[in-house]
PABA-98171 format. One line per field, with one value per atom (N, C-alpha, C, CB): atom name; residue number from 1; chain; x, y, z. Coordinates in steps of 0.1 Angstrom, whole numbers, plus 5000, padded with zeros to 4 digits. Glycine has a CB too. Example, Ala and Ser with C-alpha at 12.3 -4.5 7.8 and 13.67 -1.06 7.14 Angstrom:
BEGIN
site	[N:CA:C:CB:N:CA:C:CB]
pos	[1:1:1:1:2:2:2:2]
unit	[A:A:A:A:A:A:A:A]
X	[5132:5123:5132:5113:5128:5137:5129:5141]
Y	[4943:4955:4967:4955:4978:4989:5000:4994]
Z	[5078:5078:5078:5090:5071:5071:5079:5057]
//
This chain:
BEGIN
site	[N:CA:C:CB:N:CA:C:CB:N:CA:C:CB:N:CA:C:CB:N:CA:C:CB:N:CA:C:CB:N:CA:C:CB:N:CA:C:CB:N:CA:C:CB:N:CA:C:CB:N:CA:C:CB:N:CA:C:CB:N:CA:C:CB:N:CA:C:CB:N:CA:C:CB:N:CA:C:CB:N:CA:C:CB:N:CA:C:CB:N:CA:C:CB:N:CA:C:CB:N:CA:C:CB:N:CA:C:CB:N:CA:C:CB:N:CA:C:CB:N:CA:C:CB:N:CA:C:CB:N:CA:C:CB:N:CA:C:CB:N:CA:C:CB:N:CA:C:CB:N:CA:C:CB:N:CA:C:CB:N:CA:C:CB:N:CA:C:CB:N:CA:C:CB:N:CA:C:CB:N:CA:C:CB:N:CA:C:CB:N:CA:C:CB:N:CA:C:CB:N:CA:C:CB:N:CA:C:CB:N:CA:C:CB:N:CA:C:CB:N:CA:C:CB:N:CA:C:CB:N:CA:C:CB:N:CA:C:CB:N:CA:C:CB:N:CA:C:CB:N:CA:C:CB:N:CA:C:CB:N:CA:C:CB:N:CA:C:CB:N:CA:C:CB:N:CA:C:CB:N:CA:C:CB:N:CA:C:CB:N:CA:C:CB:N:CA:C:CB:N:CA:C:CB:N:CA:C:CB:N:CA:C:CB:N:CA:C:CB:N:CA:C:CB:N:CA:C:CB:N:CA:C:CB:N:CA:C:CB:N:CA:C:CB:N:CA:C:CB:N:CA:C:CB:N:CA:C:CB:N:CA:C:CB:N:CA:C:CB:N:CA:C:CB:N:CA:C:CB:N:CA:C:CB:N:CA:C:CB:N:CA:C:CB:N:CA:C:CB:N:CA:C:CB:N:CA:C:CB:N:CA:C:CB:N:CA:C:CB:N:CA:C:CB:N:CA:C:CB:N:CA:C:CB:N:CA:C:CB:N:CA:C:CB:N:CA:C:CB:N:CA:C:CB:N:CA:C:CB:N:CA:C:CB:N:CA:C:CB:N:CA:C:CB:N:CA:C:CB:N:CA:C:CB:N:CA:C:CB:N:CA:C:CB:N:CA:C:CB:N:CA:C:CB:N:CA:C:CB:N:CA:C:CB:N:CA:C:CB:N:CA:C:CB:N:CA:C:CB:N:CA:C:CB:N:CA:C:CB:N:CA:C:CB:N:CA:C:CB:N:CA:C:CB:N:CA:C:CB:N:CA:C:CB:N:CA:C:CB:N:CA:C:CB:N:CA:C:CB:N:CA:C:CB:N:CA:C:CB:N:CA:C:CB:N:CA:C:CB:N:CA:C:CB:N:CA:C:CB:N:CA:C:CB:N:CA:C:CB:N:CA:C:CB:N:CA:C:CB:N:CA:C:CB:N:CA:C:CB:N:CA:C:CB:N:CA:C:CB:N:CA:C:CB:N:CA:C:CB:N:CA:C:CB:N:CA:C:CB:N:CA:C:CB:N:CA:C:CB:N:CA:C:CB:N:CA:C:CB:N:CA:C:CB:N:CA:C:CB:N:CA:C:CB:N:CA:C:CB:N:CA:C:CB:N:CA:C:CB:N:CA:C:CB:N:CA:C:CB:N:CA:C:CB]
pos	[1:1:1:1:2:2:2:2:3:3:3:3:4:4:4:4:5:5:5:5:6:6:6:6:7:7:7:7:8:8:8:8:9:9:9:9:10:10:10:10:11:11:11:11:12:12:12:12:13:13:13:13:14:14:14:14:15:15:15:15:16:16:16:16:17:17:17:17:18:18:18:18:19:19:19:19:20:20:20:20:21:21:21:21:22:22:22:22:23:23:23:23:24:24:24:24:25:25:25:25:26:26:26:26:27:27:27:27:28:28:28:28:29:29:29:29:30:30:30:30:31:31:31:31:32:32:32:32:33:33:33:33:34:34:34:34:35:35:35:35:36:36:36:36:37:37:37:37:38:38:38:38:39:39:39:39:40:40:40:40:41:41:41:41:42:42:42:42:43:43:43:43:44:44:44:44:45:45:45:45:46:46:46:46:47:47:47:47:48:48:48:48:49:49:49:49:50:50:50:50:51:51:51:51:52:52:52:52:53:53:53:53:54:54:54:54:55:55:55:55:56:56:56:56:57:57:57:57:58:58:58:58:59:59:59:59:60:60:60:60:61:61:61:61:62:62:62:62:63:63:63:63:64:64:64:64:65:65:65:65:66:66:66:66:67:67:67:67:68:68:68:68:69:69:69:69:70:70:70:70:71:71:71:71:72:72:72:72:73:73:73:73:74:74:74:74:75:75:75:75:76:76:76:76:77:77:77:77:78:78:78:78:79:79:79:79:80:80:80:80:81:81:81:81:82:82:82:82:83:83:83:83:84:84:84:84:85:85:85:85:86:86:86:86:87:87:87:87:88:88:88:88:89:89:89:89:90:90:90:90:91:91:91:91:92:92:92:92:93:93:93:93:94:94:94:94:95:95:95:95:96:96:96:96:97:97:97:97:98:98:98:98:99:99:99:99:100:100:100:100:101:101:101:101:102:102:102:102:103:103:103:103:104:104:104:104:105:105:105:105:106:106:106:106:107:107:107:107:108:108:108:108:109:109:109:109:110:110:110:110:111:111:111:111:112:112:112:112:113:113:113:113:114:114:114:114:115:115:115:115:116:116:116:116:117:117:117:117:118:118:118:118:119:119:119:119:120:120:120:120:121:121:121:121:122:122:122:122:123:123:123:123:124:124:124:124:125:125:125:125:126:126:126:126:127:127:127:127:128:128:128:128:129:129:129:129:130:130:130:130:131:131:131:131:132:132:132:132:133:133:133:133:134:134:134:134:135:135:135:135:136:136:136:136:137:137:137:137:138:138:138:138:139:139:139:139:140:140:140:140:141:141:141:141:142:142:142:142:143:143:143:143:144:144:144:144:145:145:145:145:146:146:146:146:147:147:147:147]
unit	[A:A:A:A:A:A:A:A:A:A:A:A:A:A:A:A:A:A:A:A:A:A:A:A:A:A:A:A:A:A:A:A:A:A:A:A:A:A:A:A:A:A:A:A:A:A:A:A:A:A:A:A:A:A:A:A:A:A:A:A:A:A:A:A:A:A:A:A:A:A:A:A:A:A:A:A:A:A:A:A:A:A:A:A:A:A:A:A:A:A:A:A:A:A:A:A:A:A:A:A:A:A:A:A:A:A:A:A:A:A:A:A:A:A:A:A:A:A:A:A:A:A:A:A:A:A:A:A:A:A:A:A:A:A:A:A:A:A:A:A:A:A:A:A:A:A:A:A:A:A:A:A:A:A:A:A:A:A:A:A:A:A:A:A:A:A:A:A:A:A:A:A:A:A:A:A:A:A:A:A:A:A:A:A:A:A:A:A:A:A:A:A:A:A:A:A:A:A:A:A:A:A:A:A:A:A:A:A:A:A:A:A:A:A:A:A:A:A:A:A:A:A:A:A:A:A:A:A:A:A:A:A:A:A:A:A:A:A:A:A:A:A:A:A:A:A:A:A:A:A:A:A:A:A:A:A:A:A:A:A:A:A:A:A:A:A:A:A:A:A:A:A:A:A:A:A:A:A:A:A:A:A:A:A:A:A:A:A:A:A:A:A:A:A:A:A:A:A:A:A:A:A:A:A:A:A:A:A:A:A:A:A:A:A:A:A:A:A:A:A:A:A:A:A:A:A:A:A:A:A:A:A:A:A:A:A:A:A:A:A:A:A:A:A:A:A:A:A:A:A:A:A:A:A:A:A:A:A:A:A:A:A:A:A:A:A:A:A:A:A:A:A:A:A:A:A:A:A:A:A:A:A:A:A:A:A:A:A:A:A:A:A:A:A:A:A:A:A:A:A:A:A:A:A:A:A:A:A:A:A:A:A:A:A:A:A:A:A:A:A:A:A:A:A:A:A:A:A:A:A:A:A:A:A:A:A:A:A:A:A:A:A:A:A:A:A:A:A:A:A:A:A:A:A:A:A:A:A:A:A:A:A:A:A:A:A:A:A:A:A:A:A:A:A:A:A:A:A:A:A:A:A:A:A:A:A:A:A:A:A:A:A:A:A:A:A:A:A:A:A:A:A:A:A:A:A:A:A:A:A:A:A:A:A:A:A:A:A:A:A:A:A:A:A:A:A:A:A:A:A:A:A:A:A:A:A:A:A:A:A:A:A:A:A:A:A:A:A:A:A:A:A:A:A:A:A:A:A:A:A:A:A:A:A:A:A:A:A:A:A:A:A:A:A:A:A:A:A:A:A:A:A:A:A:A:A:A:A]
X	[2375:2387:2395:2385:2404:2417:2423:2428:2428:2433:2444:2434:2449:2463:2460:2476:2446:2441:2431:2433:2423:2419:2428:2413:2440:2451:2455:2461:2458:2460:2447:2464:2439:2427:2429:2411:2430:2426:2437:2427:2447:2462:2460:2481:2452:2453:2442:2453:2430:2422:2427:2406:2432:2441:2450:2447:2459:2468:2465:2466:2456:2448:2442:2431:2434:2426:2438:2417:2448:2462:2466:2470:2468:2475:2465:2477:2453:2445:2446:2427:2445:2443:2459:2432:2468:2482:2475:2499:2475:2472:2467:2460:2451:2439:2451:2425:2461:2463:2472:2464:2480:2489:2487:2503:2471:2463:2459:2456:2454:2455:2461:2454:2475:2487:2489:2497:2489:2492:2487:2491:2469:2459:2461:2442:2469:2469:2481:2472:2495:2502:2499:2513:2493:2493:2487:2490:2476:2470:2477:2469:2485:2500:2506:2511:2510:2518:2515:2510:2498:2492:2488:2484:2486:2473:2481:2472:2475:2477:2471:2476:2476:2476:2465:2491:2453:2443:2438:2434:2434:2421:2411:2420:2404:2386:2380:2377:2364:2353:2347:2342:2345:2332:2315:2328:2311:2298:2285:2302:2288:2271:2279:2252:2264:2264:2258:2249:2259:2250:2247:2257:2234:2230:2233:2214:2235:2239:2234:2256:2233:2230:2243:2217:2247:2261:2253:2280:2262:2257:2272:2241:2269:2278:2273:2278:2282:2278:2279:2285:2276:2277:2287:2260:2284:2295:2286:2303:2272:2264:2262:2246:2277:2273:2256:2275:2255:2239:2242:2227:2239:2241:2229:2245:2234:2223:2227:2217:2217:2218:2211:2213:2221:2223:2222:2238:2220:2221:2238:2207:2246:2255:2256:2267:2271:2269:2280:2268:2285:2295:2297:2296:2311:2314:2313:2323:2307:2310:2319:2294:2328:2336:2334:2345:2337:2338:2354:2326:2362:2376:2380:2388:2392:2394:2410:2392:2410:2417:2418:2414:2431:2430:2422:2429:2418:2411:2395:2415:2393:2374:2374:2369:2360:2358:2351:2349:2346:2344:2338:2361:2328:2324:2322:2309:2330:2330:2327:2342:2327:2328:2337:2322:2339:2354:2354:2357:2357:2367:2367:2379:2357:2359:2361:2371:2354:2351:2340:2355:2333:2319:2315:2309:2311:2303:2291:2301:2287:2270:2264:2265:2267:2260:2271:2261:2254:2261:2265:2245:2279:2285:2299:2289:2303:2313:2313:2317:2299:2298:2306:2285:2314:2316:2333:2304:2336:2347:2362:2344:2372:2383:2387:2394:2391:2398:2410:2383:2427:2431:2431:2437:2429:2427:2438:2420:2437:2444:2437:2450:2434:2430:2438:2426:2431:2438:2432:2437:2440:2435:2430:2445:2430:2429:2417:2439:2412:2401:2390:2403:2400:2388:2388:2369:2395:2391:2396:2391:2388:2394:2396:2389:2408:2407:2412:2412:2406:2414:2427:2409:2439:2455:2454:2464:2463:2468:2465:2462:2462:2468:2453:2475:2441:2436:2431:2433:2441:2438:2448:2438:2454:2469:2460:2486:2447:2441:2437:2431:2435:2430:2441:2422:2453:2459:2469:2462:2469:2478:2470:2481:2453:2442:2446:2416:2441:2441:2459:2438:2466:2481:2477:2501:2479:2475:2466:2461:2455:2450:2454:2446:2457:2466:2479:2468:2483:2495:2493:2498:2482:2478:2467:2469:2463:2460:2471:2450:2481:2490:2496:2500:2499:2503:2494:2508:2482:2474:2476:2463:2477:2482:2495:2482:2506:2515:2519:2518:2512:2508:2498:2504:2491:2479:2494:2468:2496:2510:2516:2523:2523:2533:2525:2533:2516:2509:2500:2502:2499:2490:2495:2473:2508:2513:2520:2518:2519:2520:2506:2534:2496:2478:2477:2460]
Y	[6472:6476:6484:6483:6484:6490:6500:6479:6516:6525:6521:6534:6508:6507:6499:6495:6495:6488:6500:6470:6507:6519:6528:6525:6531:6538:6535:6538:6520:6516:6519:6503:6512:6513:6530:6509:6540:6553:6553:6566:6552:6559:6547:6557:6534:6528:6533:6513:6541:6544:6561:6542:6567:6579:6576:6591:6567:6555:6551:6542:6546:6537:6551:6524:6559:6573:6576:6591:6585:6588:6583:6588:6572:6560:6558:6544:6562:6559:6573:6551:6578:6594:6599:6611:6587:6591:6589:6580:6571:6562:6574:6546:6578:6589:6598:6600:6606:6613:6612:6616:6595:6599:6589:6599:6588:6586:6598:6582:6610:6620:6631:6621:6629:6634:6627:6631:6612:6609:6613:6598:6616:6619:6637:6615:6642:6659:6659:6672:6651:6652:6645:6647:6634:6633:6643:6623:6646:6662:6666:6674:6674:6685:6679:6685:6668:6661:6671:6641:6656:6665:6677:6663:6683:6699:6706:6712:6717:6728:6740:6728:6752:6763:6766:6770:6774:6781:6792:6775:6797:6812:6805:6825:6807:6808:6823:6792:6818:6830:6821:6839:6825:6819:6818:6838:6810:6813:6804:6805:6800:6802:6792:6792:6790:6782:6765:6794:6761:6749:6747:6736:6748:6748:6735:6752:6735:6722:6722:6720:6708:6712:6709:6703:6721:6716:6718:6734:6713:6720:6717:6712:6724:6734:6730:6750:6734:6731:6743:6720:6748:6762:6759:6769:6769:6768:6761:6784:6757:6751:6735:6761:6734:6718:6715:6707:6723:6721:6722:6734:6715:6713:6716:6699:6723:6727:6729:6738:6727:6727:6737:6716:6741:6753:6751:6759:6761:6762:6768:6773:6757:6765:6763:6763:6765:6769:6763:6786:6754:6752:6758:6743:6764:6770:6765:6773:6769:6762:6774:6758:6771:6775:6775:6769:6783:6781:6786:6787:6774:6781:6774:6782:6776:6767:6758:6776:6746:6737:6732:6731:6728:6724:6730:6714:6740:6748:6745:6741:6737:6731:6742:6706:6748:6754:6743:6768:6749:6734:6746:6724:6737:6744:6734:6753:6735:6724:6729:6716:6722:6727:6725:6724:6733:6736:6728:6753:6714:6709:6714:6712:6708:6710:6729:6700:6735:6752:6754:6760:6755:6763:6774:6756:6783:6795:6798:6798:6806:6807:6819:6806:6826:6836:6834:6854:6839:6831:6850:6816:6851:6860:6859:6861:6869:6865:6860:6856:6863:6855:6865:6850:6862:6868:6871:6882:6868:6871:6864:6864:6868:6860:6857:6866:6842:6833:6822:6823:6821:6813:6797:6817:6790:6777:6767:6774:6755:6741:6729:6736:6725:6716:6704:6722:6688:6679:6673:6670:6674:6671:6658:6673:6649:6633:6631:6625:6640:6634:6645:6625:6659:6673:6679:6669:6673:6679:6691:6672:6705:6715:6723:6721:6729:6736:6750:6729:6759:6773:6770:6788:6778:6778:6785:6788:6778:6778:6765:6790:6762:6749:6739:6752:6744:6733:6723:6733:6711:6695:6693:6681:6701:6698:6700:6717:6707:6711:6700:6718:6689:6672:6670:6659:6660:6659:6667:6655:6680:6687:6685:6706:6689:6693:6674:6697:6664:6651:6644:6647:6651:6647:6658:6651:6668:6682:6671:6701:6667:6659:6648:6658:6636:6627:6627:6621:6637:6643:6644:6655:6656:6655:6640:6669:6632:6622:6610:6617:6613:6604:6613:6600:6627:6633:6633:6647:6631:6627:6612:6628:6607:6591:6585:6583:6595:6597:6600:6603:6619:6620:6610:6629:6608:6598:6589:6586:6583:6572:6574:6575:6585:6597:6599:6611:6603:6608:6602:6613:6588:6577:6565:6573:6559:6551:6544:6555:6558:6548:6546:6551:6553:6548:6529:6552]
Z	[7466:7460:7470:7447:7472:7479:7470:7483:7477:7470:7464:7477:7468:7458:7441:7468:7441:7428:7426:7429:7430:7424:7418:7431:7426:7418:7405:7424:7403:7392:7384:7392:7385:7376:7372:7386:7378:7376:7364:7390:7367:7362:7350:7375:7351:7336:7330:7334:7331:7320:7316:7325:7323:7313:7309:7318:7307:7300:7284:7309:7290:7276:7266:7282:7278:7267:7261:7275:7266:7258:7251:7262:7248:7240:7228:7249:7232:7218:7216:7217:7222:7212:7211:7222:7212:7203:7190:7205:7189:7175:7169:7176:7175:7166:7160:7179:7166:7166:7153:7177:7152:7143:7132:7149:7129:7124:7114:7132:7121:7117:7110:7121:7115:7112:7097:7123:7097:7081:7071:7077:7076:7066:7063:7073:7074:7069:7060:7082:7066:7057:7039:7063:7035:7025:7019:7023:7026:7020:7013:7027:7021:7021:7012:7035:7010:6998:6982:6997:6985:6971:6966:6968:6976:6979:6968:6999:6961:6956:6960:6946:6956:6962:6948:6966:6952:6945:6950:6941:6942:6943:6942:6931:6951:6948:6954:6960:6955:6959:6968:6946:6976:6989:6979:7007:6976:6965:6975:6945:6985:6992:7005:6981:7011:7028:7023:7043:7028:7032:7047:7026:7050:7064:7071:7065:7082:7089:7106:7088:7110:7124:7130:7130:7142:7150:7171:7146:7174:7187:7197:7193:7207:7219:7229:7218:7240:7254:7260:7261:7270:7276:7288:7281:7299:7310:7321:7315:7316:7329:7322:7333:7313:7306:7299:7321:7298:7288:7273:7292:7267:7255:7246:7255:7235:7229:7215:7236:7204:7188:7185:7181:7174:7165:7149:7167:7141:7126:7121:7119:7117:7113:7098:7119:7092:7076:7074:7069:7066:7058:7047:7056:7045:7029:7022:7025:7008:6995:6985:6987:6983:6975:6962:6977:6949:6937:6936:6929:6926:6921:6911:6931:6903:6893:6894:6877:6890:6888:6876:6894:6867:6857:6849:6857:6846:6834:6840:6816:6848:6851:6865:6858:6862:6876:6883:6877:6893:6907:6913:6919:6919:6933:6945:6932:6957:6969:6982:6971:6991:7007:7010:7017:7017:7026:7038:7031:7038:7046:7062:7038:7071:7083:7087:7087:7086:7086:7087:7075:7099:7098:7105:7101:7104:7104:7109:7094:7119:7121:7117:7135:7107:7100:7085:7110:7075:7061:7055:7047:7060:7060:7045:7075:7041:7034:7017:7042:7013:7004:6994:7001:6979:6968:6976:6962:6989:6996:6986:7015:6983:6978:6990:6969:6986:6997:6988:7008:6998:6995:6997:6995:6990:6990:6991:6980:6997:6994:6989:7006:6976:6971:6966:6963:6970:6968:6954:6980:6945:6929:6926:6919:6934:6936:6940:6947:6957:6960:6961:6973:6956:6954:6967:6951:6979:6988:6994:6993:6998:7000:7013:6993:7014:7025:7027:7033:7038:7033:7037:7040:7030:7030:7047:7015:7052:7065:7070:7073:7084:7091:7091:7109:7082:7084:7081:7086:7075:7083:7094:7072:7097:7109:7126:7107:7124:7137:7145:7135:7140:7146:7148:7137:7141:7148:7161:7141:7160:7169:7184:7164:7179:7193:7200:7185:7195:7195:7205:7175:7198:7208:7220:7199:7218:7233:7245:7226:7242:7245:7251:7238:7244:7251:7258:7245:7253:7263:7276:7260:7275:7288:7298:7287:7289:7296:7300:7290:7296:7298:7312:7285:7309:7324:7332:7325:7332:7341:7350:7333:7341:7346:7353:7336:7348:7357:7371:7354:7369:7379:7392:7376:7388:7392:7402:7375:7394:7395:7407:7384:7408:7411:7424:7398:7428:7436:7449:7429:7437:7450:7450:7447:7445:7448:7462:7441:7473:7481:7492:7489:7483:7491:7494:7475]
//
């Protein structure tokens, strides 16, 4: 291969990653906003953990698994109390419990989240992302086009 078909090749696979993590992205975006549509605003209490396995990578790229905690919430809706997990939020010390917290609840599919931005965090992280792989590919473009 010649640097002028490697260039391409380079500048088309941050192309394509970008372009799918638009789609992902505004994929995402539909699924926070219908949220948002339906969600209501509640009071609950933090009322326990459910243990889970997550894991992390360090700064020497080693990867390694952990015990974390997802929230379970108790609050009430429609006169029925509920108790659920909270919706993409976890924790590694089961801290907080009996804590008041405000909620966003979708009355359709139960699903909950604390009030503030998060199901908006996928789609926003997910475009930042392709954003930058598409300016990657530009640049790329931009830079070795006449190799």
């Amino acid at each position: 291969m010649d640097g002028r078909a490697m260039t391409r090749v380079g500048a088309g696979v941050f192309g394509m990653m970008g372009a799918g993590l638009f789609v992902l992205s505004s994929f995402l975006a539909w699924s926070a906003h219908d949220f948002d549509t339906h969600a209501v605003d509640v009071a609950g209490v933090i009322s326990g953990h459910r243990a889970q396995q997550c894991s992390r990578t360090d700064k020497r790229n080693r990867s390694s698994n952990y015990t974390c905690y997802e929230y379970l919430v108790r609050y009430e809706a429609d006169g029925v109390s509920r108790e659920s997990p909270v919706e993409g939020d976890r924790t590694e010390v089961q801290g907080r419990l009996g804590a008041a917290v405000k909620l966003r609840v979708d009355p359709r599919t139960q699903k909950v989240h604390f009030a503030g931005n998060g199901p908006w965090i996928g789609p926003i992280a997910t475009s930042i992302f392709g954003l930058l792989c598409l300016g990657a590919a530009a640049l790329i473009h931009v830079l070795f086009k006449n190799v």
